[in-house]
C-alpha positions as CSV (number, residue, x, y, z in Angstrom):
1,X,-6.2,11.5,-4.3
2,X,-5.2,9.4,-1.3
3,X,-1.5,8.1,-0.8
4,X,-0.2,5.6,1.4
5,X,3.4,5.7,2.0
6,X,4.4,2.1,2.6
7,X,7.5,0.1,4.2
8,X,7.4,2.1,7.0
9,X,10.3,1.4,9.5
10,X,10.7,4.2,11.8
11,X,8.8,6.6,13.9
12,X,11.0,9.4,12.3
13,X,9.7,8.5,9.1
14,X,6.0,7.7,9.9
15,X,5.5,10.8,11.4
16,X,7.4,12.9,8.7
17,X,4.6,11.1,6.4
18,X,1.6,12.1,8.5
19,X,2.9,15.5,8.4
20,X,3.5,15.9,4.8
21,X,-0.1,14.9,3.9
22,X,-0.5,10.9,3.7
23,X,-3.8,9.4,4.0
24,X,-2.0,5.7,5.0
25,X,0.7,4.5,6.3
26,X,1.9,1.2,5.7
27,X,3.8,-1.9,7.7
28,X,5.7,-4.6,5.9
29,X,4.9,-8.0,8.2
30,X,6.6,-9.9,5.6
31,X,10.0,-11.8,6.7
32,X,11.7,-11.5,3.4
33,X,11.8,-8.1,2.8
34,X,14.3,-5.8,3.7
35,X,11.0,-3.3,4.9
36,X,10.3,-5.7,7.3
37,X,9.1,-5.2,10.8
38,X,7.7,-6.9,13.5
39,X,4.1,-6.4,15.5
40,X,5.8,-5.4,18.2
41,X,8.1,-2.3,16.7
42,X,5.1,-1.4,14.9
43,X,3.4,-0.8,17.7
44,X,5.4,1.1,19.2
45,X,5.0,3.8,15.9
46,X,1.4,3.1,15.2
47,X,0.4,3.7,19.6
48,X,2.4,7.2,18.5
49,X,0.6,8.5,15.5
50,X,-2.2,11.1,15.8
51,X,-5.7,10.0,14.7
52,X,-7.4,9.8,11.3
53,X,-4.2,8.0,9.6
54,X,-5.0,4.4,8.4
55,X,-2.2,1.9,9.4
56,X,-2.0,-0.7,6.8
57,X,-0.4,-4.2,7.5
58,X,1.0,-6.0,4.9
59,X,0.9,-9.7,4.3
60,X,2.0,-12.5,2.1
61,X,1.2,-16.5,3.0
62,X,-0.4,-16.0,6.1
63,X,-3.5,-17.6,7.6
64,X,-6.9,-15.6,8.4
65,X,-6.1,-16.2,12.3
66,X,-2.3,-15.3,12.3
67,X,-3.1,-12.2,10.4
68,X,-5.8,-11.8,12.8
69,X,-3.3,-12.1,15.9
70,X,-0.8,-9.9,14.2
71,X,-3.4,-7.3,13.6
72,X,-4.7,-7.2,16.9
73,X,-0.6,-7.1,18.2
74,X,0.3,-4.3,16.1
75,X,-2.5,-2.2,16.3
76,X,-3.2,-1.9,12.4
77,X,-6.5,-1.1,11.2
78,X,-6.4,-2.3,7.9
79,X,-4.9,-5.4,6.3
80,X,-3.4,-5.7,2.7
81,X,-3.5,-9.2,1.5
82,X,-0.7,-9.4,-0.8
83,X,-1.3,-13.2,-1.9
84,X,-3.8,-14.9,-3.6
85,X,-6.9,-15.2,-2.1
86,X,-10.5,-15.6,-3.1
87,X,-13.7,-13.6,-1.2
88,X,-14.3,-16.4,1.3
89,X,-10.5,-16.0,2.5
90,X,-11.4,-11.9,3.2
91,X,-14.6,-12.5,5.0
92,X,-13.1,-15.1,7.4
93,X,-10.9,-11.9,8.8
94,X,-12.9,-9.8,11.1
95,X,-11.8,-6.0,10.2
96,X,-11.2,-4.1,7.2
97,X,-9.0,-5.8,4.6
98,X,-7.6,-4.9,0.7
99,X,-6.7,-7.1,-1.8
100,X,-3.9,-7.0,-3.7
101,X,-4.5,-7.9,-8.0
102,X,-1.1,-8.3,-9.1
103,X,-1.7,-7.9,-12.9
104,X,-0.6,-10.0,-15.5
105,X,-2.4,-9.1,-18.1
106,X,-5.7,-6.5,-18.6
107,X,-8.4,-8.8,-17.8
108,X,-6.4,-9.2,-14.4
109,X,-7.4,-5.6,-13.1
110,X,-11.3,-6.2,-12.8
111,X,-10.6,-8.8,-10.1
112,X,-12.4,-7.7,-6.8
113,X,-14.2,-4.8,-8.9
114,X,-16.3,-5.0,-6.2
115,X,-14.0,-3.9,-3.4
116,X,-11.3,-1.6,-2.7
117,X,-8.4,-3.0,-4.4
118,X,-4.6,-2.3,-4.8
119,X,-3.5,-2.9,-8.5
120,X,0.1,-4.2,-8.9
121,X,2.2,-5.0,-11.7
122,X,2.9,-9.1,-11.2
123,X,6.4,-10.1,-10.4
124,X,7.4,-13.3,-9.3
125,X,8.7,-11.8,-5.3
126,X,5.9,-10.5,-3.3
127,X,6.5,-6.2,-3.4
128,X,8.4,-3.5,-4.4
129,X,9.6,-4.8,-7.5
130,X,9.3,-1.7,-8.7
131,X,8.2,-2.2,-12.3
132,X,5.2,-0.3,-13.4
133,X,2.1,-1.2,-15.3
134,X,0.7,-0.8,-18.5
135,X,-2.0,2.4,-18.1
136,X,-3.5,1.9,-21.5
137,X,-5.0,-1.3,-19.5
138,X,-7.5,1.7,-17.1
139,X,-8.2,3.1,-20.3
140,X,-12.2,3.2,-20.5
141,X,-12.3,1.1,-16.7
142,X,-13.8,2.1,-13.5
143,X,-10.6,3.0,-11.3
144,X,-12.8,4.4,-8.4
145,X,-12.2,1.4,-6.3
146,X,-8.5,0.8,-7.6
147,X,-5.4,2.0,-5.0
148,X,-2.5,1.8,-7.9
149,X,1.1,0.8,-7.0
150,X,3.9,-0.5,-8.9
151,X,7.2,1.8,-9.8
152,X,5.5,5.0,-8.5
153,X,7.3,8.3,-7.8
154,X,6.9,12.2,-7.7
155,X,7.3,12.3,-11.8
156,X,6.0,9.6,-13.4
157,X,2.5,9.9,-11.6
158,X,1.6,13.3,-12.7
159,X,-0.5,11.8,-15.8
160,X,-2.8,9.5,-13.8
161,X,-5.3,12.6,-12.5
162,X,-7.5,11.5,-15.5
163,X,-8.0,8.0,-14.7
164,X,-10.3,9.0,-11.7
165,X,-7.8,6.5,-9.0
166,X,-8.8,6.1,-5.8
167,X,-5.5,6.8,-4.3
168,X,-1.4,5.9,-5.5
169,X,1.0,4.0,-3.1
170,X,4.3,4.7,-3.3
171,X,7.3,2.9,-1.4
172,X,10.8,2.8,-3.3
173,X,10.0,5.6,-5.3
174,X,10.1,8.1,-1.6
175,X,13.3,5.8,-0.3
176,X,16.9,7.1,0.3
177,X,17.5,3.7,0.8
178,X,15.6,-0.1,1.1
179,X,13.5,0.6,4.5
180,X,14.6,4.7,4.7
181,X,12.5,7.5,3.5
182,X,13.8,10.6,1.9
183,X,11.9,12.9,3.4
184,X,12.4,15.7,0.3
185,X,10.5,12.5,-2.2
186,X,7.6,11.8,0.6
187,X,7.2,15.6,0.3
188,X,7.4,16.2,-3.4
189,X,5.2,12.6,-3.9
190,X,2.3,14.2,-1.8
191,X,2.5,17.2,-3.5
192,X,2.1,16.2,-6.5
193,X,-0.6,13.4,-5.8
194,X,-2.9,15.8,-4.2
195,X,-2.9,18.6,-6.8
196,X,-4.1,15.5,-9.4
């Protein structure tokens, strides 16, 4: 099982991550969120991480170019669309990008089946709303291609091994606070993600 530990805000707290096991790590470039960060202070922890971690930018209401520019800026190496887009809008940007469903109802999670996809509950404010989706939805679905997020933490995800996910991501649910990781939840999250 892959995890990406998102709302990254510190080097202290990316590289605790890393160490602990996390396949991702990810950036919030959204101006509204308390997880925010900029390009720039993102670099500065992404130019710092050893190799073979993804670094996942988050974005909401941007344009193919600006989330191009910011991208090449911050040194990310994949981009998480977190707004409403259709196929055309993801081929326009020129490196690796993941769509984010946010579910309103079942029918909702077989959107981009053909991709890599993150799978959110809906909520009207773009991330960590922290409410959780319905899993009878996967029941009987192909979940290989589906990152799942929404209310995760180290308990509640120790029944998903049998729904064959491609990986969790987890950002509240490892925070001492909004933007700080505790480091004993990043731990325990892993843990318990990679013996699923």
């Amino acid at each position: 099982m892959k995890v990406k530990i998102c709302g990254i805000t510190n080097l202290n707290d990316a590289l605790h991550a890393v160490y602990a096991g996390a396949d991702a790590l990810g950036f919030v470039f959204y101006e509204k969120s308390p997880r925010f960060i900029s390009p720039h202070d993102a670099k500065q922890i992404i130019d710092q991480l050893p190799p073979f971690v993804e670094k996942v930018g988050l974005f909401v209401e941007k344009s193919a170019s600006e989330i191009e520019q910011i991208a090449t800026a911050s040194h990310i190496t994949l981009a998480q669309i977190h707004f409403d887009v259709d196929e055309d809008f993801l081929d326009r940007i020129s490196f690796p990008t993941l769509p984010v469903v946010r579910v309103k109802e079942v029918g909702d999670i077989t959107r981009f089946s053909d991709r890599y996809r993150l799978v959110d509950a809906y909520c009207e404010a773009y991330g960590g709303s922290g409410k959780q989706l319905n899993l009878t939805w996967f029941e009987g679905k192909d979940c290989s291609k589906i990152i799942l997020a929404g209310g995760l933490d180290s308990e509640n995800i120790l029944g998903l091994g049998r729904y064959g996910f491609y990986g969790l991501d987890v950002s509240s649910g490892t925070e001492g606070y909004k933007g700080i990781k505790d480091h004993k939840k990043v731990e325990r999250f892993i843990a318990h993600a990679k013996s699923l």
